[in-house]
C-alpha positions in Angstrom: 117.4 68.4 98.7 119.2 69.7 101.7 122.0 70.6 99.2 119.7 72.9 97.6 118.0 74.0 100.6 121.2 75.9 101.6 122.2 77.4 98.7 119.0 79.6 99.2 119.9 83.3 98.1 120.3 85.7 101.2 119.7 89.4 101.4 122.1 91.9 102.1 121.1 94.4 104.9 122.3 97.2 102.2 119.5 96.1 99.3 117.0 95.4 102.4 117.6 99.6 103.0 117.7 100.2 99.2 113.9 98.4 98.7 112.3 99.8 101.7 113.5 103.0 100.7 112.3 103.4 97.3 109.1 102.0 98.4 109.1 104.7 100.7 109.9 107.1 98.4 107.9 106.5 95.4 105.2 106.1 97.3 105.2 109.7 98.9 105.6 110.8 95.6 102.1 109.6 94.9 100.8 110.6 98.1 102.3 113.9 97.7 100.1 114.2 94.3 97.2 113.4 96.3 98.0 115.4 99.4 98.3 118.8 96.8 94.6 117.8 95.8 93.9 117.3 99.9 91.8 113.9 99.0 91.4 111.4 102.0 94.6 109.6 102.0 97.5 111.3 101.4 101.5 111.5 102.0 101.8 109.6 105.0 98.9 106.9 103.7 100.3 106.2 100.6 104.2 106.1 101.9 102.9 103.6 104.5 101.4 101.3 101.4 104.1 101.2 99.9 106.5 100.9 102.7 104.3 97.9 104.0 104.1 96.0 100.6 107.6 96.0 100.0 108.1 94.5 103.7 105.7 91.9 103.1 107.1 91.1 99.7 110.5 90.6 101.0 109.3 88.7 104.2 107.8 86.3 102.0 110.4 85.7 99.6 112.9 86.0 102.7 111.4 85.6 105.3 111.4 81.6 106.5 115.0 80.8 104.7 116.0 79.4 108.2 113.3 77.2 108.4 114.3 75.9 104.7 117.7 75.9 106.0 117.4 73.7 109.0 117.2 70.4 107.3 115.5 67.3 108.7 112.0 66.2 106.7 111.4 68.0 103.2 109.7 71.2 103.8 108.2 73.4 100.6 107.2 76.4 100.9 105.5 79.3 98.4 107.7 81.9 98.5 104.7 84.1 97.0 102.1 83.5 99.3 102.2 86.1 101.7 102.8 89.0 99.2 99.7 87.3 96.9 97.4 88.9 100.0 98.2 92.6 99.6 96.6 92.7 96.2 93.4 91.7 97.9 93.9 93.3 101.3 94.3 96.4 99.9 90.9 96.7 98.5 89.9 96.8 101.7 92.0 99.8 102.3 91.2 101.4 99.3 87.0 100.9 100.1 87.5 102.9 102.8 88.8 106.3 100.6 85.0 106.0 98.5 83.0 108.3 99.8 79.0 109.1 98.7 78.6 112.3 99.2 75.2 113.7 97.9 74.4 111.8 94.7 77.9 111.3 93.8 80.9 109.4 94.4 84.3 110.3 95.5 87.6 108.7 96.4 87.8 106.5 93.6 90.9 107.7 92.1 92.6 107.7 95.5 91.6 104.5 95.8 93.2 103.2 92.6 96.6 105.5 93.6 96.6 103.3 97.1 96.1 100.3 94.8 98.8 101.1 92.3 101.3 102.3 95.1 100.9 98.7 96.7 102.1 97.5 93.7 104.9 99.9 93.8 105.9 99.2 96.9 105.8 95.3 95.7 108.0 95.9 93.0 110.4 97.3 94.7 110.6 94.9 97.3 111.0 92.1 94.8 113.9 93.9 93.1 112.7 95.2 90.0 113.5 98.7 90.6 112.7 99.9 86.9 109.4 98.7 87.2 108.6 100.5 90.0 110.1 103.5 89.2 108.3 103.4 85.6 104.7 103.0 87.2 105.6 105.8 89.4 106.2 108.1 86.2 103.3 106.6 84.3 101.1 107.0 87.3 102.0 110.9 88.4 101.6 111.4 84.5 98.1 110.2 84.6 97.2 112.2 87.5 98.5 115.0 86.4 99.0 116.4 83.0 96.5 113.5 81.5 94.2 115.0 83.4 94.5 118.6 82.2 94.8 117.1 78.4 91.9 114.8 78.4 89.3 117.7 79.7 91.3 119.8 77.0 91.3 117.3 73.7 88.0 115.9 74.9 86.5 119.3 75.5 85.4 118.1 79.1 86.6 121.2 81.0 83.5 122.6 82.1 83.6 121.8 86.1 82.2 124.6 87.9 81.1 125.4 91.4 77.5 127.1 91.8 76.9 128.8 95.0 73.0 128.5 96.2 71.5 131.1 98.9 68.1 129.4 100.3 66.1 129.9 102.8 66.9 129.1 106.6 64.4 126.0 106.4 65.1 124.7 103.0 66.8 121.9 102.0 69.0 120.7 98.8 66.5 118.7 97.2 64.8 120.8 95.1 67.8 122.6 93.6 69.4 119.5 93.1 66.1 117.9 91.2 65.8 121.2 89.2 69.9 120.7 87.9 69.3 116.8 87.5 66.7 117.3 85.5 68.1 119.9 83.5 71.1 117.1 82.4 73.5 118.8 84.9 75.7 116.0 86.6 76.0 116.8 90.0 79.6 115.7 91.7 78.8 117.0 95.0 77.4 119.2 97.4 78.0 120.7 100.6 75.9 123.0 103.3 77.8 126.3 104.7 77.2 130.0 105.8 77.6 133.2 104.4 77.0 135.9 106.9 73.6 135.3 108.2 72.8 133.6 105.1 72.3 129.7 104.2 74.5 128.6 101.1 74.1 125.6 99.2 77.6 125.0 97.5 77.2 122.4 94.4 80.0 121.2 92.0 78.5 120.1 89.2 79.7 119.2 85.6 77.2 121.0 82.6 75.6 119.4 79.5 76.7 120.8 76.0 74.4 122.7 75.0 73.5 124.4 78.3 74.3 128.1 78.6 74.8 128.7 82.4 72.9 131.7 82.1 69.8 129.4 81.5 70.6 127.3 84.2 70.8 130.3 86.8 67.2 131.3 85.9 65.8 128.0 86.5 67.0 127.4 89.7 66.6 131.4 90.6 62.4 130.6 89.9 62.6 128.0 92.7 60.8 129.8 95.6 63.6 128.5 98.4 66.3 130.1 96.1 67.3 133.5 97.2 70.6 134.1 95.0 72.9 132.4 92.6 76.4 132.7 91.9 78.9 131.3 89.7 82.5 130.3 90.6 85.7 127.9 88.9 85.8 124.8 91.2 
């Protein structure tokens, strides 16, 4: 047993550098993606995932080969326990990109690019460059052009951004019953100021069927509603 114990594989400070660095760099490549978009976590996040998951991965495949090493009583050891805690201590991190905003939810996507870039970083820190290079591609494909062909092919490419004035007083919740109503998912909503004027700003995703000509002159009848305008989010 002691025999084997020191014909444990070291690792040369050269492929220490070359895993932490294409964890580091793949996962800016996802954060980049996200950064463009300016979602919650970004670059410097997402780099940081992945720079942290390949450390622990190699820590705990690495980490304790003196202690194996030093001989005396038998002493086992899992080299995959520590690296086994990212994929559930990253939920945590990823919880914290969701965001409710109105009567939606955002940061879900982020949160699944801060879960897959963990994995990245993982990968490369056991070794298996190709793998982690791969999901990079597979990932930044998905985020990207996927996107712009699946609202395409599946004729979903109908986000737009409504602009609301109201009144000084009024709230959102009648122009946002009026839309729900109507079949009009709202995404979100926000509050802002246009000249001495209240603005209710509301990206929303329209029903087939639903001209948005009918839809301003619903929500132009409400009595808080002073204008409406229509706008590409």
């Amino acid at each position: 047993m002691l025999l084997a114990a020191k014909t444990l594989p070291d690792l040369p400070v050269w492929e220490l550098l070359l895993r932490l660095g294409l964890a580091a760099l793949l996962g800016g490549i996802i954060g980049v993606e996200r950064e463009m978009r300016e979602r919650e976590a970004g670059l410097r996040t997402h780099m940081l995932v992945a720079l942290g998951s390949a450390l622990f991965t190699i820590v705990s495949a690495y980490g304790f080969r003196e202690l194996l090493n030093a001989g005396g009583p038998v002493v086992r050891t899992d080299p995959t326990r520590i690296a086994a805690q990212i994929v559930t201590g990253i939920g945590f991190l990823g919880a914290g990109a969701i965001i409710r905003q109105g009567f939606s939810v955002r940061g879900l996507t982020t949160a699944a690019t801060l879960w897959m870039t963990a994995a990245i970083g993982m990968a490369a820190g056991a070794g298996s460059y190709t793998a982690a290079a791969v999901t990079t591609a597979v990932g930044l494909f998905s985020l990207w052009p996927l996107r712009l062909i699946a609202f395409r092919v599946l004729d979903r490419f109908h986000e737009r951004r409504i602009t609301v004035t109201i009144a000084e007083e009024a709230g959102a919740t009648s122009v946002i019953e009026r839309m729900e109503r109507l079949g009009v998912n709202v995404e979100a909503f926000s509050f802002g100021e246009v000249g001495d004027q209240r603005t209710l700003t509301v990206v929303c995703d329209l029903p087939r069927g639903l001209e948005r000509t009918a839809l301003v002159r619903e929500l132009s009848s409400l009595p808080d509603v002073k204008g409406v305008q229509w706008g590409t989010a």
